[in-house]
N, C-alpha and C positions, 0 to 999 in steps of 0.2 A: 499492206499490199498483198494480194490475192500471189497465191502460188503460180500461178498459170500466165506470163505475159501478154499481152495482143498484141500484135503486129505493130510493130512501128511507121509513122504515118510518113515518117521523115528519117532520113540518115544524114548528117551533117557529115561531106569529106568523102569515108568510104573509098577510099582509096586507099586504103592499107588495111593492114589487121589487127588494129590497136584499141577494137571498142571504142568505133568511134560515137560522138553523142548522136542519138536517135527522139524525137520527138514520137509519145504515146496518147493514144483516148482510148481510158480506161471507163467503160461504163457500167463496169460494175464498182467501182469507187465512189465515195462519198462526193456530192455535187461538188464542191468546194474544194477536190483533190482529182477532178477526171482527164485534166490535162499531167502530162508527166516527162518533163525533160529529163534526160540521164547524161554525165558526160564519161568523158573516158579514162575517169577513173574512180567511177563504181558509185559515183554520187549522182541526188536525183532533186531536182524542186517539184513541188506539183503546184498547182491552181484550177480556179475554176474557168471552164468557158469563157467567162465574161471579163476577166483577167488575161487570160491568152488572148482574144479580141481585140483589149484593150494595147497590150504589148506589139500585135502584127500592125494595128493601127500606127500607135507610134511608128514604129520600124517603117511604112510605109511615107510617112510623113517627114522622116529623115532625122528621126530624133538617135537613131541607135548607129549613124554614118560617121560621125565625128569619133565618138569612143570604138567604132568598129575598129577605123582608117588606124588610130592611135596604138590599137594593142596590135598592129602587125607589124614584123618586124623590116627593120629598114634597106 
């Protein structure tokens, strides 16, 4: 991962000061690593475009509602 971050496209929460996770498009990364989730506590996945596509798809389609609803708590 390049020294230098870019912008975060997204802040998940952001409502405190706890790092919160932030979605990144790194273009200077290898195709296959340009997208870049971070959460808040210091860890990160990457993927490709076509991969993050494929995930906002789902999520849009309602496959990520059931385990969203499930991890929050009651």
């Amino acid at each position: 991962m390049p020294s230098t971050t870019p912008e975060p496209i997204a802040t998940f929460c952001g409502k405190c000061d706890c790092g919160c996770p932030q979605l990144f498009v790194d273009a200077d990364a290898p195709e296959d690593r340009r997208v870049r989730i971070t959460d808040d506590f210091g860890q990160h996945v990457q993927m490709s475009a076509d991969q993050f596509a494929d995930l906002v798809a789902q999520a849009k389609a309602g496959a990520l509602d059931l385990p969203a609803a499930a991890a929050l708590p009651a």
